[in-house]
C-alpha positions as CSV (number, residue, x, y, z in Angstrom):
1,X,-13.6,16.4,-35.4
2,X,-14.5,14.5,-31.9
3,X,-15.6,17.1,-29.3
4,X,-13.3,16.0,-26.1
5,X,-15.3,14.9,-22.9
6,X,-14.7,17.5,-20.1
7,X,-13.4,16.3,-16.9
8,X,-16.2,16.8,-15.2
9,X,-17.8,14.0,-17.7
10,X,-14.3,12.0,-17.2
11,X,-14.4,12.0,-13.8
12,X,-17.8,10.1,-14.0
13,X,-15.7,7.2,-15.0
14,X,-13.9,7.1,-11.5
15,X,-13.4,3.2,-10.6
16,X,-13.4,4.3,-6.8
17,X,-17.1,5.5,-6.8
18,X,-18.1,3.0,-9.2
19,X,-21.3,0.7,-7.8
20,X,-19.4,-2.4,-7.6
21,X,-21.2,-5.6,-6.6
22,X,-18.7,-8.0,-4.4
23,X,-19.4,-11.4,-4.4
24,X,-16.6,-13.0,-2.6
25,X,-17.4,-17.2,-2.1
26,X,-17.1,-17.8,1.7
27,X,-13.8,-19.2,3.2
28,X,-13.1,-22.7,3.8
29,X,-11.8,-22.4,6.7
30,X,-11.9,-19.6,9.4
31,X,-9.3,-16.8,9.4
32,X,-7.9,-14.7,12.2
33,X,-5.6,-11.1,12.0
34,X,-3.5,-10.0,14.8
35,X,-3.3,-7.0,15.8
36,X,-1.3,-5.7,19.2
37,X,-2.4,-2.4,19.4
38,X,-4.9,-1.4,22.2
39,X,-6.6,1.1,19.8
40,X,-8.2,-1.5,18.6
41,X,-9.2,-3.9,22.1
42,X,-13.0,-3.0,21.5
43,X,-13.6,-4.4,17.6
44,X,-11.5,-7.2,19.4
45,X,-14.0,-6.9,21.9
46,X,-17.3,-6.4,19.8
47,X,-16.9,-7.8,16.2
48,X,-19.8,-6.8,15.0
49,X,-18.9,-3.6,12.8
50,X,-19.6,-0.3,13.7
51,X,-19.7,2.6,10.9
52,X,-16.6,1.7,9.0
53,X,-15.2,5.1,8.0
54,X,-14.7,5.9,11.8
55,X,-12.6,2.8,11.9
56,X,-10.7,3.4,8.8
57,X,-9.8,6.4,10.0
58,X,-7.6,4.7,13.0
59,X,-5.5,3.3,9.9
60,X,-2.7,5.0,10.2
61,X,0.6,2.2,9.9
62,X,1.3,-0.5,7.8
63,X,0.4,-3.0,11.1
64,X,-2.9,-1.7,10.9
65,X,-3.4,-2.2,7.5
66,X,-2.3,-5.4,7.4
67,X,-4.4,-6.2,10.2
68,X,-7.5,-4.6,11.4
69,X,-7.9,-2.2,7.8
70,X,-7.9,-6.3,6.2
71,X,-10.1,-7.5,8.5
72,X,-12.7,-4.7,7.9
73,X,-12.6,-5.5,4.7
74,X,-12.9,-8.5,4.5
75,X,-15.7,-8.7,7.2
76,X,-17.9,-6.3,5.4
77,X,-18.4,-9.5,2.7
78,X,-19.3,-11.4,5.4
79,X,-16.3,-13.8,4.8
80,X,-15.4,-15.9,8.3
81,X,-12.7,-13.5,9.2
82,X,-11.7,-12.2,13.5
83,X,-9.7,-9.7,14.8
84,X,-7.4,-11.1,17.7
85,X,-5.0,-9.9,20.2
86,X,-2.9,-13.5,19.8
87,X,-2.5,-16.2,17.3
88,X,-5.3,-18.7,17.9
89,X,-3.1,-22.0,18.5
90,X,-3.8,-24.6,15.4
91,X,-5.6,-22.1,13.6
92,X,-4.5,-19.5,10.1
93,X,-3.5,-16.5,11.4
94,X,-2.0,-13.2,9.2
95,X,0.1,-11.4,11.4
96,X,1.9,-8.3,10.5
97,X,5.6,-8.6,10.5
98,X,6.0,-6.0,14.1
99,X,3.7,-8.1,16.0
100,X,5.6,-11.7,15.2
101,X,6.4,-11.8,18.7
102,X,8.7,-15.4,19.9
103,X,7.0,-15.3,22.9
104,X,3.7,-16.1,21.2
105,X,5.1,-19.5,20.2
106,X,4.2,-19.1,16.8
107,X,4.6,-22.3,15.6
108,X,1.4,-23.6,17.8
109,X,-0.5,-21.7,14.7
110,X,-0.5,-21.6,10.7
111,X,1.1,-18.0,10.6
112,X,0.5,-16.2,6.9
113,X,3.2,-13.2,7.8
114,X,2.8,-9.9,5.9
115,X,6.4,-8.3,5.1
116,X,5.5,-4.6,4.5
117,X,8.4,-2.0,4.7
118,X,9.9,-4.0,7.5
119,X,12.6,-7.0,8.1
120,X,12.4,-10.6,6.4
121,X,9.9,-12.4,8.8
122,X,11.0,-15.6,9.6
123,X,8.2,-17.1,11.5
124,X,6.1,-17.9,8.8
125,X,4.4,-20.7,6.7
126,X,4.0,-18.6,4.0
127,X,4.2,-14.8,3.4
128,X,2.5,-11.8,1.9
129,X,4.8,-9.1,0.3
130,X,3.7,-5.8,-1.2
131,X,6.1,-5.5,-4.0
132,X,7.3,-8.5,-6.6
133,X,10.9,-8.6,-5.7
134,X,10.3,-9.4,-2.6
135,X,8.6,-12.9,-4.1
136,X,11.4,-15.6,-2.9
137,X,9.4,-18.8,-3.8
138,X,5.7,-20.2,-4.1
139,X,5.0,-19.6,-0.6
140,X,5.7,-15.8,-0.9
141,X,2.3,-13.9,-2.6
142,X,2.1,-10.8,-3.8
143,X,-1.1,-8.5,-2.5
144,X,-1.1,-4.8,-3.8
145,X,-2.8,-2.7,-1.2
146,X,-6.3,-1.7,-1.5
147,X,-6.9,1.9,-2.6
148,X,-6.8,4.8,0.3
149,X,-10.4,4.8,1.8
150,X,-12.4,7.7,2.1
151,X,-10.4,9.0,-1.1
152,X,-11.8,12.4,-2.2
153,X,-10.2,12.8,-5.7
154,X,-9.4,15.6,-7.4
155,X,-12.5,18.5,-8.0
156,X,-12.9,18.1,-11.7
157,X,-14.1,21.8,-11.8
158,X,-10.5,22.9,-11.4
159,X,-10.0,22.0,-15.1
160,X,-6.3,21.3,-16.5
161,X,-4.9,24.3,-14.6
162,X,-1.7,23.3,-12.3
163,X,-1.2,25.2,-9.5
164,X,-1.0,22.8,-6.8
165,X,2.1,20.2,-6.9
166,X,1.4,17.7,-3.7
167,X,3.8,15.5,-1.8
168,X,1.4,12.8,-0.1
169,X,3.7,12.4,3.0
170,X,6.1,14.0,6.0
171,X,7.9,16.9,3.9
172,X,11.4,14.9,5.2
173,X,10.5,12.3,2.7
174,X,11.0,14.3,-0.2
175,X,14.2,14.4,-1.4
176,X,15.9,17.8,-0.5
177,X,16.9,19.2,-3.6
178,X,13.3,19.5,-4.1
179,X,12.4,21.4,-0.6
180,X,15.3,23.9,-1.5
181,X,14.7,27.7,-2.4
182,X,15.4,27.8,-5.8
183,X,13.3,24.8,-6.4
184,X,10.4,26.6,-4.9
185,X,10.9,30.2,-6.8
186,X,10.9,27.9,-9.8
187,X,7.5,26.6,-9.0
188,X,6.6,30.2,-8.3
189,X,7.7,31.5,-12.0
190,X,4.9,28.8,-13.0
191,X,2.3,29.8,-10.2
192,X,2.8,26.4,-9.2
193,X,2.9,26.0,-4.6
194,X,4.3,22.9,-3.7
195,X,2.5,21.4,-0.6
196,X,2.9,18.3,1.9
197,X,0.4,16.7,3.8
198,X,1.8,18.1,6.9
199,X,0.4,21.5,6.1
200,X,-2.6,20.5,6.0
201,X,-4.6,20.9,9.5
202,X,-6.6,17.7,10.7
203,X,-5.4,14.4,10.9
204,X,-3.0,12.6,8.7
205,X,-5.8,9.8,7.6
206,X,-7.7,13.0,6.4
207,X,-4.7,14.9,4.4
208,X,-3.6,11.4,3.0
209,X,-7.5,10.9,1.9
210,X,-8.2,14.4,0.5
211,X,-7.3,15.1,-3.4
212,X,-9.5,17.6,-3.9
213,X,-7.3,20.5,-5.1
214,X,-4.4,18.4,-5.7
215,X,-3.5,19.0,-9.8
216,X,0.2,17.2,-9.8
217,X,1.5,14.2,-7.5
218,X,5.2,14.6,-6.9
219,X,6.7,11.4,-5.5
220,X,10.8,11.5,-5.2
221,X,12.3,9.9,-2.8
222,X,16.2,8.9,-2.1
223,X,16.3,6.1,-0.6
224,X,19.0,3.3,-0.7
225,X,17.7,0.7,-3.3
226,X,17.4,-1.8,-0.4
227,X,15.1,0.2,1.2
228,X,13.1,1.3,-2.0
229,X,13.0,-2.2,-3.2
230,X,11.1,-2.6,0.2
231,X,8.6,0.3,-0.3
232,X,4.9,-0.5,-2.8
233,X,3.4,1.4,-5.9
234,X,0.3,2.7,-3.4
235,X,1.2,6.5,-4.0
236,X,0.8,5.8,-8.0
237,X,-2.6,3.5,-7.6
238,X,-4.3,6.2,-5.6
239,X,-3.1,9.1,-7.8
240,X,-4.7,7.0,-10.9
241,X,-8.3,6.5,-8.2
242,X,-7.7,10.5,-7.7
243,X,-7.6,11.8,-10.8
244,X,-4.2,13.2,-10.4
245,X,-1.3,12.8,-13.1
246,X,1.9,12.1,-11.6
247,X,5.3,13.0,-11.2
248,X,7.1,9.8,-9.6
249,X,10.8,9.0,-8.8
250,X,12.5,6.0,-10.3
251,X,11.0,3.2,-8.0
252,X,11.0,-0.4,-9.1
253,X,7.4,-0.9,-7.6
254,X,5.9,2.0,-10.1
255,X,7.9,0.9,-13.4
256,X,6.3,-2.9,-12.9
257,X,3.4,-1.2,-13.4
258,X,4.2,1.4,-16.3
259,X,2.7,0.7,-19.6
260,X,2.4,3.7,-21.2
261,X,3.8,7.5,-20.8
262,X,0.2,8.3,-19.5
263,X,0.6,6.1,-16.6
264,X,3.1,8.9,-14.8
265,X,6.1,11.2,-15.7
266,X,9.2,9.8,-14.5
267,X,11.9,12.4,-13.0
268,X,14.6,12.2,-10.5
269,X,15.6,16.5,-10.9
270,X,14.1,19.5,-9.7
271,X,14.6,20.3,-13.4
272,X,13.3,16.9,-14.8
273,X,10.2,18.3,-12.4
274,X,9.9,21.5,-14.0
275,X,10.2,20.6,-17.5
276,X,7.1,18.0,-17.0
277,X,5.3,20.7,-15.4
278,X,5.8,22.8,-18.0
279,X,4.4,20.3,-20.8
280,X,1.5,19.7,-19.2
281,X,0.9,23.5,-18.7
282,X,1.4,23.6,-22.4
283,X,-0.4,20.5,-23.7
284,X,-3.5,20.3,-21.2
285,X,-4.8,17.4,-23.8
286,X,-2.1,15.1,-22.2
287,X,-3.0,16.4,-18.5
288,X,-6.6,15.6,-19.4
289,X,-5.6,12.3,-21.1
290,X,-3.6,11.0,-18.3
291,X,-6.4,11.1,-16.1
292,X,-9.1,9.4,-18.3
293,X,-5.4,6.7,-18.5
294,X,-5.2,6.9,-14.7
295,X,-9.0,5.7,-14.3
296,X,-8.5,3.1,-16.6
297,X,-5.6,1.4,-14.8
298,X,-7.6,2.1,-12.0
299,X,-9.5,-0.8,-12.5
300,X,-6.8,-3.0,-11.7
301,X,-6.8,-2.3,-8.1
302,X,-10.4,-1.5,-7.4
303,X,-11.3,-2.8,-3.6
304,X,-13.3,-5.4,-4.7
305,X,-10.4,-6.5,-7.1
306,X,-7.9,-6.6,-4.1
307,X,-10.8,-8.1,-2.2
308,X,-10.9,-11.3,-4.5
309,X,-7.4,-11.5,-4.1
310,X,-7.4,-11.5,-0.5
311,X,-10.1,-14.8,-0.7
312,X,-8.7,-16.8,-3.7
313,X,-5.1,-16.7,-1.5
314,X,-6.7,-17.5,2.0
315,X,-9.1,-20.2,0.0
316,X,-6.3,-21.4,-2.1
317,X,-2.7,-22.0,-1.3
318,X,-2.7,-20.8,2.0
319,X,-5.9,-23.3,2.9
320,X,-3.9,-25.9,1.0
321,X,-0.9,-25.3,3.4
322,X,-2.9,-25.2,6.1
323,X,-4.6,-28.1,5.5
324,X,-1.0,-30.5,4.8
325,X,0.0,-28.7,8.5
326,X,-2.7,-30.3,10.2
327,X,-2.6,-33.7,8.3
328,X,1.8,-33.5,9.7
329,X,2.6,-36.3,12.3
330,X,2.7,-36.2,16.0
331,X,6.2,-36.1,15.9
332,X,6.3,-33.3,12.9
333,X,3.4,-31.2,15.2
334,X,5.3,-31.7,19.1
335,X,8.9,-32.0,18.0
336,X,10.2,-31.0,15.2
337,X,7.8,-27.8,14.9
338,X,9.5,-26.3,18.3
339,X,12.7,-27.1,17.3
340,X,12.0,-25.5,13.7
341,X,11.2,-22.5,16.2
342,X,14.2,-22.2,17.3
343,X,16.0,-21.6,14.2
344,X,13.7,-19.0,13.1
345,X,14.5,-17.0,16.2
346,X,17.7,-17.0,15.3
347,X,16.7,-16.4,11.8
348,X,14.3,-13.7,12.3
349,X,17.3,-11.9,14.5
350,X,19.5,-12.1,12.1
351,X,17.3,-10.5,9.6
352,X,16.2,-7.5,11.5
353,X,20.0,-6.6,11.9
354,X,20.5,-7.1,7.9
355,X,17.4,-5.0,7.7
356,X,18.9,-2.3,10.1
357,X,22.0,-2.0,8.3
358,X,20.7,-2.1,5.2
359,X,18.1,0.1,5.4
360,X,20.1,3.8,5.3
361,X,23.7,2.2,4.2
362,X,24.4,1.7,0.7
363,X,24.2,2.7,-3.0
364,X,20.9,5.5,-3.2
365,X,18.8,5.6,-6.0
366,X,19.7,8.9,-7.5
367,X,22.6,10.6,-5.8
368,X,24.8,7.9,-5.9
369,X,23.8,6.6,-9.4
């Protein structure tokens, strides 16, 4: 019979700490990120990059990691990347979708727009998007996010016990028949404490960062479907980089990515919840083996695997955009182009108030189904 590794000797296989060599082929053309925050004015200021984990740690919004958190990155390979304060007239800039601004008169640049949890963005020449259903056509790319940085995963001295089931969020996420006390005294009967990162002391970088004695991920959330449909699988990737087996609502963005019943434990009941737990009290084979499954999936989503993404877009179909948008015609660059701009006000209007009364109206993804 095989001996079983330990976790201790599983946990060696962690794609996150593995010594990965990036070798990213420069850009052909340079690249700029906007960001509008003033935390960020002095790498603005002073590109050249300071110790990294200090500025990873101001990542605390999707703006910022669409924006500055990218930059970093990317910088860091010594690709031909800037951090700006505006769009650079005639030049590729990836904006965030909350700092498309019409005042900016977007359509003087090449604007790559990254829709996160937010509105349709209809400035744009083409678009990032975070989850696949969001894809509209062959100028709308998907780009997972990167793994958390500075992840501390799980101690892999704590064996296969479960005593610690984690929400990685603001407890007012989680959907409220699990923060009720019957749900809790459940847990209890299983010497199982469910925690949120808003117990934690420190800041919300560090709670969201540390997996140390996390032994369960629980991810359920209500949202309506519009909203959900909206929302990534980043809560699954970094419980795979952790080391954490998971307990995940019914999300679109986690079940693209489901290939096996060792990826996570789907459940949309406190007693759904409960049952899993259970199991993996009793079968701590399948605890231990959805961890060594986690690590392996892992792989898909290393940083330097998002990093190469990142490059073959901006060297690939958006340089191939860019480059037909500056071969366009005086008339096409001074004329039509402003009043192009002027529908997409209208447009991008129009889909923030679809967004707003989308966003908490309509059919929920467990209550109402």
């Amino acid at each position: 019979m095989t001996e079983q590794p330990t976790l201790a000797e599983i946990a060696l296989k962690n794609p996150y700490f593995a010594n990965q060599e990036i070798n990213l082929d420069p850009l052909p053309y340079p690249v700029y990120f906007v960001t509008k925050d003033p935390k960020w004015q002095d790498l603005i200021d002073r590109p050249d990059l300071p110790p990294v984990e200090a500025l990873y740690e101001r990542c605390v919004t999707g703006h910022d990691i669409w924006s500055a958190q990218a930059y970093v990155d990317l910088k860091q390979q010594g690709l031909d990347v800037h951090l700006v304060a505006k769009p650079i007239p005639g030049k590729i800039c990836v904006i965030p979708y909350y700092y498309l601004q019409p005042k900016d008169l977007l359509f003087r640049s090449y604007v790559v727009a990254c829709r996160y949890d937010t509105p349709f963005p209809a400035f744009g020449n083409q678009w990032i998007v975070i989850n696949q259903a969001k894809i509209r056509d062959q100028f709308h790319h998907f780009l997972p996010h990167r793994p958390q940085p500075s992840l501390k995963p799980r101690n892999p001295e704590r064996g296969t016990q479960i005593a610690n089931l984690v929400f990685k969020g603001h407890d007012y996420n989680l959907y409220a028949p699990f923060r009720t006390s019957e749900f809790l005294q459940q847990l209890h009967d299983l010497n199982i404490r469910l925690m949120t990162d808003t117990e934690k002391s420190g800041s919300l970088f560090e709670s969201w960062a540390d997996y140390t004695d996390v032994d369960v991920v629980l991810a359920v959330r209500n949202n309506t479907k519009y909203d959900i449909s909206l929302k990534p699988a980043l809560k699954l990737i970094n419980a795979w980089f952790a080391g954490c087996p998971a307990l995940l609502g019914p999300e679109p963005a986690y079940q693209e990515l489901r290939q096996s019943e060792l990826d996570y434990i789907e459940v949309r009941t406190p007693e759904e919840t409960v049952a899993a737990l259970k199991y993996l009290q009793n079968h701590p084979e399948i605890y231990q083996a959805m961890i060594e499954n986690g690590f392996r999936r892992a792989q898909e989503f290393t940083v330097g695997a998002i990093l190469s993404q990142w490059r073959n877009l901006l060297a690939g179909p958006i340089a191939q955009g860019y480059e037909q948008w500056l071969r366009q015609s005086p008339i096409e660059k001074y004329a039509i182009r402003p009043i192009q701009y002027s529908t997409q006000v209208i447009q991008h209007r129009q889909a923030k108030k679809h967004y707003d009364q989308n966003i908490r109206q309509g059919t929920r993804i467990l209550s109402d189904s």
